[in-house]
C-alpha positions as CSV (number, residue, x, y, z in Angstrom):
1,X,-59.6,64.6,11.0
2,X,-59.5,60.7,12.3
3,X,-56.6,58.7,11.6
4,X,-58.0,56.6,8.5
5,X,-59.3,60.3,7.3
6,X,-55.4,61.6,7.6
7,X,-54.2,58.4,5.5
8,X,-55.9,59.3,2.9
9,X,-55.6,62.6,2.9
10,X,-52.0,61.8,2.9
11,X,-52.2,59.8,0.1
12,X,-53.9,61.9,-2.3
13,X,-51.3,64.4,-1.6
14,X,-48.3,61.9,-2.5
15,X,-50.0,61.1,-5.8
16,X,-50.7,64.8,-6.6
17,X,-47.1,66.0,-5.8
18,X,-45.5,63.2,-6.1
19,X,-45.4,63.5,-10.4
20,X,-43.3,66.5,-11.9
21,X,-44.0,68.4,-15.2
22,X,-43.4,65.4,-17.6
23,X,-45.4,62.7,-15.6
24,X,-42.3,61.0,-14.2
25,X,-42.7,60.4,-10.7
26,X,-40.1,62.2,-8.5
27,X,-39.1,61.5,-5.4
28,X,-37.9,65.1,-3.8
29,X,-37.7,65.3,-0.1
30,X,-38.4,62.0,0.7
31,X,-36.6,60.7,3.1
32,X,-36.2,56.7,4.3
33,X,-36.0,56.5,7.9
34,X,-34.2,53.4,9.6
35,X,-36.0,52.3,12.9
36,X,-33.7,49.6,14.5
37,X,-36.6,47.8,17.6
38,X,-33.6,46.6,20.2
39,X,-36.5,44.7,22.4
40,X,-39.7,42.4,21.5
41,X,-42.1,45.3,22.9
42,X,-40.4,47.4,20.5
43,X,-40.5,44.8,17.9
44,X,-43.9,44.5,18.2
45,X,-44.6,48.6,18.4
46,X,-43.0,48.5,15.1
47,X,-45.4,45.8,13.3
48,X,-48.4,47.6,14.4
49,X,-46.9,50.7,13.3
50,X,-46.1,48.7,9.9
51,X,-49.8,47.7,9.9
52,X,-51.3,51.1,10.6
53,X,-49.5,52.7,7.6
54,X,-49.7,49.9,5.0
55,X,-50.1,52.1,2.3
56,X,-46.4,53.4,3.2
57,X,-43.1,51.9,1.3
58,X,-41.5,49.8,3.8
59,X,-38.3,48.8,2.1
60,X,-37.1,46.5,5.2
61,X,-40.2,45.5,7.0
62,X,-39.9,45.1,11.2
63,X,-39.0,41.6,11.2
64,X,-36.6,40.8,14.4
65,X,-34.8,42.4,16.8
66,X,-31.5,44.3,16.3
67,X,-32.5,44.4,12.8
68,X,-33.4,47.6,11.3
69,X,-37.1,48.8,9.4
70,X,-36.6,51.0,6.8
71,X,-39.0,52.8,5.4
72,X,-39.8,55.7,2.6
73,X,-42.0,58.8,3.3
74,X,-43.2,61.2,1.5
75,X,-42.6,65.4,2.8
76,X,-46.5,65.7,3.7
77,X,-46.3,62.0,6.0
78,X,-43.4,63.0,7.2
79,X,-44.4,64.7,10.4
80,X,-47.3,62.1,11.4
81,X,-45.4,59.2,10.4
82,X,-42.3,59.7,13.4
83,X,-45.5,61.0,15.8
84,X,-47.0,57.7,15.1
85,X,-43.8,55.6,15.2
86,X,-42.1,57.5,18.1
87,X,-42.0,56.1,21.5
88,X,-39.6,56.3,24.6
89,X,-36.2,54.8,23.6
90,X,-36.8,54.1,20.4
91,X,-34.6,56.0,18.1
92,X,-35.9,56.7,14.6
93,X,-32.9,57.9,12.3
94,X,-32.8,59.6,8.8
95,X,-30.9,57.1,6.6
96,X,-31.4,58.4,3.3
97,X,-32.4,62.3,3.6
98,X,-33.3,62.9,-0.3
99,X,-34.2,59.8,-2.4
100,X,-34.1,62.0,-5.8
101,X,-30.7,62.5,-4.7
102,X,-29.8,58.3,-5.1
103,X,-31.5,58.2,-8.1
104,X,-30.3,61.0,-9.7
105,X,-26.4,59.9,-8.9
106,X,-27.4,56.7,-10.1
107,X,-29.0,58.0,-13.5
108,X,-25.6,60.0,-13.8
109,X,-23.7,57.3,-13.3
110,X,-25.5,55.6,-16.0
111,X,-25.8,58.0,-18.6
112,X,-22.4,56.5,-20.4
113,X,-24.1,53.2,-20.9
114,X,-23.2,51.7,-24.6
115,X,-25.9,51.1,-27.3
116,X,-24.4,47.9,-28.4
117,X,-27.3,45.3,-28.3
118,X,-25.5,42.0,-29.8
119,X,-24.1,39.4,-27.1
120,X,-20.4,40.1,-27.8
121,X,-20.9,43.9,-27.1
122,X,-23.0,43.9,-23.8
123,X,-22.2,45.2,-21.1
124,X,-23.1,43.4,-18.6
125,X,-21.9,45.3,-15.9
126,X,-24.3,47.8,-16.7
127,X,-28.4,48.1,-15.6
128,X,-29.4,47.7,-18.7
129,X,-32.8,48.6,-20.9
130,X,-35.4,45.8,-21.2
131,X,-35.0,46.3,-25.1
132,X,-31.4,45.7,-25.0
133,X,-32.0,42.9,-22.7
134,X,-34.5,41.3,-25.1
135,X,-32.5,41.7,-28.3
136,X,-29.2,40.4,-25.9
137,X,-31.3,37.1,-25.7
138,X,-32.1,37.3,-29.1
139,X,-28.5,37.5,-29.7
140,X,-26.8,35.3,-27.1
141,X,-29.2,32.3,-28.1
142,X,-28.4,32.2,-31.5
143,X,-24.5,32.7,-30.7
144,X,-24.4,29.5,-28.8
145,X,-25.1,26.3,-29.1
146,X,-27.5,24.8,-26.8
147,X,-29.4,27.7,-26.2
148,X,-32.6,28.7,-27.2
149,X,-35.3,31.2,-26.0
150,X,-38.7,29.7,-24.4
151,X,-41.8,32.0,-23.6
152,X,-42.9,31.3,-19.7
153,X,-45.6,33.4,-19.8
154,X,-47.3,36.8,-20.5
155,X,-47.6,40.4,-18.8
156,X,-50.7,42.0,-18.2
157,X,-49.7,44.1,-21.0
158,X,-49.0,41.8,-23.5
159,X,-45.6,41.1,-23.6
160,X,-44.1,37.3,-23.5
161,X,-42.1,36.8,-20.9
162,X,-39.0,34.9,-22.1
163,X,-36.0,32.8,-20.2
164,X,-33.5,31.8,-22.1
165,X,-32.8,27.6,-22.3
166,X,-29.8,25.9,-21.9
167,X,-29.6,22.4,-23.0
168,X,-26.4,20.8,-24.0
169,X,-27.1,17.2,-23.6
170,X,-30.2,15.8,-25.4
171,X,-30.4,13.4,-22.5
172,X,-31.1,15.6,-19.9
173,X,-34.8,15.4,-18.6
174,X,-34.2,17.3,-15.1
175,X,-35.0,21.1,-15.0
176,X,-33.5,23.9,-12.8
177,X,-36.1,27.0,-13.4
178,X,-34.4,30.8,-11.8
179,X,-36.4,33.8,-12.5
180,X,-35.3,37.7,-11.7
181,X,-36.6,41.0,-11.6
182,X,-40.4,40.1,-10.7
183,X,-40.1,43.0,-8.3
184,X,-39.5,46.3,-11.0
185,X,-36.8,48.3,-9.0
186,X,-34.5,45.6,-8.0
187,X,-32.4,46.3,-10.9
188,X,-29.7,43.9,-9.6
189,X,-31.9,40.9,-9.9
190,X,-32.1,40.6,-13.9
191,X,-28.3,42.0,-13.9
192,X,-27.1,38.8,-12.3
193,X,-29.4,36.4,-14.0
194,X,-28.0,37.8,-17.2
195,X,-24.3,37.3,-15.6
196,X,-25.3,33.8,-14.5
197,X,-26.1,32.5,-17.8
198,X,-23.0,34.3,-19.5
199,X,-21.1,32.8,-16.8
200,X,-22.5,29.2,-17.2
201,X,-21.9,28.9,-20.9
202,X,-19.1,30.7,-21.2
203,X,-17.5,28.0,-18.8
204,X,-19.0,25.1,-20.3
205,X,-16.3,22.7,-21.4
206,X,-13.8,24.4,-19.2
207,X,-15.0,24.3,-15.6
208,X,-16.4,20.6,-14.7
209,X,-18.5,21.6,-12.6
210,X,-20.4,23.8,-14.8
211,X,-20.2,21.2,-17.5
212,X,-21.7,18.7,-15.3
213,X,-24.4,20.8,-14.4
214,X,-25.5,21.7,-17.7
215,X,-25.0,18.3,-19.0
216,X,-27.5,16.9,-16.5
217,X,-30.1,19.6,-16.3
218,X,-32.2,21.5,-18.3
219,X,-31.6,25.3,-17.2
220,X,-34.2,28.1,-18.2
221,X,-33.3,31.5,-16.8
222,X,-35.6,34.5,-16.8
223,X,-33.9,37.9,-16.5
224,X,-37.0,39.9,-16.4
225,X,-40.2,38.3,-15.1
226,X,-41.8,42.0,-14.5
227,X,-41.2,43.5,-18.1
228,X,-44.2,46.2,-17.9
229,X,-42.8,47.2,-14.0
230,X,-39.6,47.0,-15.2
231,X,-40.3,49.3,-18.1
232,X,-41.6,51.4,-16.0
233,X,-39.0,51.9,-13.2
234,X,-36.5,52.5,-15.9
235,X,-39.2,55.8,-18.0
236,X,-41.1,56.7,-15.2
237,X,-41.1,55.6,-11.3
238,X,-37.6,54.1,-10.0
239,X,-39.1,52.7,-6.9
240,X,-42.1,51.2,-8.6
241,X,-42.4,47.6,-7.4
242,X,-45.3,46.1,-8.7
243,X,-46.7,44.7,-12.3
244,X,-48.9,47.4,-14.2
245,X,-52.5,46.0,-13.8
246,X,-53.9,49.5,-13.8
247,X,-56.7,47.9,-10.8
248,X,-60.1,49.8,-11.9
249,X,-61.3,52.3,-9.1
250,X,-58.0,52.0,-7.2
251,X,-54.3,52.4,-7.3
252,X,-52.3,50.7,-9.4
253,X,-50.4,47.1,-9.6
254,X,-50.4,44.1,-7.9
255,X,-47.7,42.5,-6.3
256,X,-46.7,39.3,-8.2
257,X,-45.0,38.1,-5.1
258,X,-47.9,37.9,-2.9
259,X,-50.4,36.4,-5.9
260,X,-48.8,33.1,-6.6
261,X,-51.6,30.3,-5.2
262,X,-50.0,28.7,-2.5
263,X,-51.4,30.3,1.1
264,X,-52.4,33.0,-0.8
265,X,-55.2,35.8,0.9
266,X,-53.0,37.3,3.9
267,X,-51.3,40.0,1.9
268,X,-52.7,43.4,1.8
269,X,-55.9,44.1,0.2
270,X,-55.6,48.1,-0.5
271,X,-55.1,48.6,-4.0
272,X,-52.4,51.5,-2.9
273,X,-50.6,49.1,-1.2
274,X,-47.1,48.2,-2.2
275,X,-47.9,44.4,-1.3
276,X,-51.1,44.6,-3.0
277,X,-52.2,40.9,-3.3
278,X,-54.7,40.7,-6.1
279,X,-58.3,40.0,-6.7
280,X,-57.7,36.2,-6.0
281,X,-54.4,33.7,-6.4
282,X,-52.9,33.5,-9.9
283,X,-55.3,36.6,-11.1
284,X,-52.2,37.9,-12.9
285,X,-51.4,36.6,-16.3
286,X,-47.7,36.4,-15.1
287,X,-48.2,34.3,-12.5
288,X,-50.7,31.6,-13.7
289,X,-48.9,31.5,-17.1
290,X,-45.7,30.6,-15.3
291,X,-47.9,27.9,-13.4
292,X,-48.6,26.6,-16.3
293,X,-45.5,26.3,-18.0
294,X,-43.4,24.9,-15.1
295,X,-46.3,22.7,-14.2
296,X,-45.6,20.7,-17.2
297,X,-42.5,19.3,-16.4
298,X,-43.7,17.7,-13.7
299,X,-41.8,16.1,-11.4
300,X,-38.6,16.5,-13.0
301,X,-38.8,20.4,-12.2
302,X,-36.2,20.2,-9.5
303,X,-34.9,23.6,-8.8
304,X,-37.0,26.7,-8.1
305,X,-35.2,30.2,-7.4
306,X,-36.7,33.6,-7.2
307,X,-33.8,36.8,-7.2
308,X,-34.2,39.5,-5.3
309,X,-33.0,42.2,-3.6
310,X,-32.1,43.7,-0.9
311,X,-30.3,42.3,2.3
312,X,-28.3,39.6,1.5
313,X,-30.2,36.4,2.3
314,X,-30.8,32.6,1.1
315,X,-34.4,31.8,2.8
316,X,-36.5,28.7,1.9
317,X,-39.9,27.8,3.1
318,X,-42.5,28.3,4.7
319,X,-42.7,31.9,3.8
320,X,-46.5,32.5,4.7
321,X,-46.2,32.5,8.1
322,X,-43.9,33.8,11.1
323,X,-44.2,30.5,13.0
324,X,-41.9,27.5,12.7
325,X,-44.6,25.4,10.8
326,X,-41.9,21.7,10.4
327,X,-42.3,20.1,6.6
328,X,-40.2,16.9,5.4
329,X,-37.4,19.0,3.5
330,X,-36.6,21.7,5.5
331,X,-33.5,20.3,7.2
332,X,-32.4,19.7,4.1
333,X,-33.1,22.5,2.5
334,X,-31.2,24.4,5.5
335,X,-28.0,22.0,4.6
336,X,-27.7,22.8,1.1
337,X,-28.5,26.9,1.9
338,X,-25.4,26.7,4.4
339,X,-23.5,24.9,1.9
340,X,-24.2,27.7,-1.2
341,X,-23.7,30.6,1.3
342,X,-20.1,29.6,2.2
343,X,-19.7,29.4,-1.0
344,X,-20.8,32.8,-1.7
345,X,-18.8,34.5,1.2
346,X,-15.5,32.5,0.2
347,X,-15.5,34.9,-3.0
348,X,-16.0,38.7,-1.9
349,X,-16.3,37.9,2.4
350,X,-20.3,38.8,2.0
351,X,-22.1,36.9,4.3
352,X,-26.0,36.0,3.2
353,X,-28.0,35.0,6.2
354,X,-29.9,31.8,6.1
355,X,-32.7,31.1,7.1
356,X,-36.4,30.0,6.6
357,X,-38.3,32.9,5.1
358,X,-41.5,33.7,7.6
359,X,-40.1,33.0,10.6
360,X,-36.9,34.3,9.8
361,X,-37.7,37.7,7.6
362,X,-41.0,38.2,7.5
363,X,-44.4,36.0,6.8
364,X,-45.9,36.8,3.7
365,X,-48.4,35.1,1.8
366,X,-48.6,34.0,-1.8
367,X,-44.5,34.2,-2.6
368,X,-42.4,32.2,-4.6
369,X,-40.6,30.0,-2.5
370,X,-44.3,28.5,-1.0
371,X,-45.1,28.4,-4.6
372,X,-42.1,26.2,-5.6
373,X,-42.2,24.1,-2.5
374,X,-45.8,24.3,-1.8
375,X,-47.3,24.4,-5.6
376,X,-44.8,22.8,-7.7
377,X,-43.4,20.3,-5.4
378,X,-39.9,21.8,-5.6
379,X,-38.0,20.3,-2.8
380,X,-35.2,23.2,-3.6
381,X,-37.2,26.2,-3.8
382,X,-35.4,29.5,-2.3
383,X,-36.1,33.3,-2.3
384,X,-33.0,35.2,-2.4
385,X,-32.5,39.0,-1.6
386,X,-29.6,40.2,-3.1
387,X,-26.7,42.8,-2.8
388,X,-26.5,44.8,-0.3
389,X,-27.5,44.8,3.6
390,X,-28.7,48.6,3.6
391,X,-25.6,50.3,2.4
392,X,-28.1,51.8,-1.0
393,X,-30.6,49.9,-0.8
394,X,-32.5,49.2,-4.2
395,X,-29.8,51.5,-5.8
396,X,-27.2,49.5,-5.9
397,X,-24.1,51.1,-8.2
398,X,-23.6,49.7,-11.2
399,X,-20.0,48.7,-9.9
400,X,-21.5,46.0,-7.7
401,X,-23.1,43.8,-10.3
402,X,-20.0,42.0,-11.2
403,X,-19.0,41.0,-7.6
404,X,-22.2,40.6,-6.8
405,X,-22.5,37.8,-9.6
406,X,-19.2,36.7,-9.0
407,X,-20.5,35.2,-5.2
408,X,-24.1,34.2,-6.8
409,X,-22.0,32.4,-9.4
410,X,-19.6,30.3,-6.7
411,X,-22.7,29.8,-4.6
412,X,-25.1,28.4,-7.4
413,X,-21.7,26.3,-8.1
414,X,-21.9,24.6,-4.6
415,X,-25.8,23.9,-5.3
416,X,-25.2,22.3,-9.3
417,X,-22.9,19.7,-7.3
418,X,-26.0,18.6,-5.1
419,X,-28.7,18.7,-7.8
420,X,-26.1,16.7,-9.8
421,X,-25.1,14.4,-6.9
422,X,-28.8,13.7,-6.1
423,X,-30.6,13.7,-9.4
424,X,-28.4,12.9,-11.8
């Protein structure tokens, strides 16, 4: 059997055993190996290693030296996938030995969750539903003044895609736009949007920093940009990533992270990817709704931020590429990064690394930050991965929203004062 035969032969048997009795997608004896490259040569094994199994969930993708690839694999890849990554002095490790194991922990964790779905109620140290999300919107706009919900766009599914609005001054014509949980199982991304805006109204009139900052922007916050993945991670597949574009005649979901229109086309192509790209830029209803909406404020759009996780960094454009390709902004850009992340690690010690997000991570075509920057204009356009560096991964406990919103919070602090400062 040749090597392309043997990936899809391995395929087919993840998809068959991969679903249990009920159609929820287990993940029993899957493992997540951590491959730390200490050398460019075995940098570079570890790309085309990356490349050769595409189809595979690389959590951490090889990106520099010294820092570790993690990636999940299924009991039948198991075998072939060490063979194929295995060379002299490169030591492949077994990080997480069961991934049903993290996810049932977590579920057990969060089986005491509350049912209370008005604003003063919430929990919001809790991963919540997207149905108690919604009607917490519902709620928390029409407890407080200033705030409205605004549709942003649609899901392939049908569902409107809503952010919530803050205006407090009439006067205010400048717009700071952050959006979470496009990626489905990076629960921690909606969790701290939802803090955020608690935390920015609640301190309106009391901290002058917020007030300034909501006095002189317009702020629309998006928990949940991925409702139908997100749905879905929470009934049927935690690690499922993508939107729910079932992709005729292949696997499916695309990745809404590698559709947006700016340098898009270098993504994967397989359907069964995890970075599936799309038929073409903006084909999802998420993404070119979205376009349009923020395209209509024009140039007064003048903060873009996309919330991720994980790994714990603040990365700005260029994201396509993994060469240093020099634009107008980027020194500032840089600045203002530095500036938020000292902010961040004053709160908890939690250090985010900086840095710009292709040469720096890894290239990838078609993200948000390029689209911001690239698209919209958005001189401050960042991608930020979230809690934590590789401790759990995408399973962050429940107990580490709150800090974890607590840094975000000082951080986006430190940036209010610049957009303030220079746009005001």
């Amino acid at each position: 059997m040749g090597v392309v035969q043997l990936l899809r032969f391995a395929f087919v048997v993840v998809i068959t055993c991969q679903f249990g009795a009920h159609g929820k997608v287990r993940y029993d004896g899957y493992k997540v190996f951590r491959i730390t490259p200490r050398t460019q040569d075995e940098l570079k094994w570890m790309q085309g290693v990356a490349d050769r199994w595409e189809t595979l969930d690389f959590w951490k993708h090889p990106t520099k030296v010294g820092r570790p690839v993690d990636v999940m694999v299924s009991p039948a890849q198991q075998l072939d996938f060490v063979r194929s990554a295995s060379r002299p002095g490169l030591e492949i490790t077994t990080w997480i030995s069961n991934v049903q194991d993290m996810i049932d922990r977590e579920a057990a964790e969060m089986i005491n969750s509350k049912n209370e779905v008005n604003a003063a109620n919430f929990d919001y140290n809790k991963y919540n539903t997207y149905e108690k999300i919604f009607a917490w919107m519902n709620d928390f706009s029409s407890s407080h003044s200033g705030v409205s919900m605004v549709q942003v766009t649609t899901t392939y599914e049908g569902e409107r895609v809503y952010g919530l609005r803050i205006a407090k001054s009439p006067s205010a014509t400048n717009v700071a736009y952050i959006q979470g949980g496009i990626h489905a199982r990076e629960w921690v991304s909606p969790a701290t949007v939802i803090n955020l805006i608690n935390m920015f109204v609640s301190n309106y009139g009391s901290d002058d920093t917020v007030t300034s900052m909501l006095d002189n922007f317009v702020w629309i916050m998006v928990p949940v940009y991925n409702i139908d993945g997100y749905k879905f991670s929470r009934i049927e597949d935690r690690m499922w990533r993508k939107n729910r574009n079932p992709n005729t005649g292949g696997c499916a979901g695309v990745d809404l992270n590698r559709n947006y229109d700016y340098e898009w086309g270098g993504a994967s192509k397989s359907k069964c990817a995890q970075d599936y790209q799309g038929t073409e830029a903006l084909s999802e209803p998420e993404n070119s709704g979205s376009k349009a909406f923020l395209q209509s404020f024009g140039s007064n759009l003048k903060l873009f931020i996309d919330f991720h996780s994980y790994g714990q960094y603040w990365l700005y454009p260029w994201g396509y590429t993994r060469f240093d390709v020099a634009h107008p902004d980027k020194d500032e850009q840089n600045a203002l990064a530095i500036k938020v992340e000292n902010s961040i690690n004053s709160v908890h010690n939690k250090n985010y690394f900086v840095g710009e997000s292709g040469p720096d991570m890894y290239p990838a075509t078609g993200g948000s930050e390029d689209f911001g920057y690239g698209s919209l204009g958005v001189k401050y356009s960042y991608v930020v991965e979230l809690r934590d560096e590789g401790t759990f991964g995408f399973e962050l406990p429940e107990r580490q929203i709150q800090p974890t919103a607590e840094e975000i919070y000082a951080g986006m602090k430190t940036l209010g004062q610049q957009l303030v400062a220079e746009y005001a």
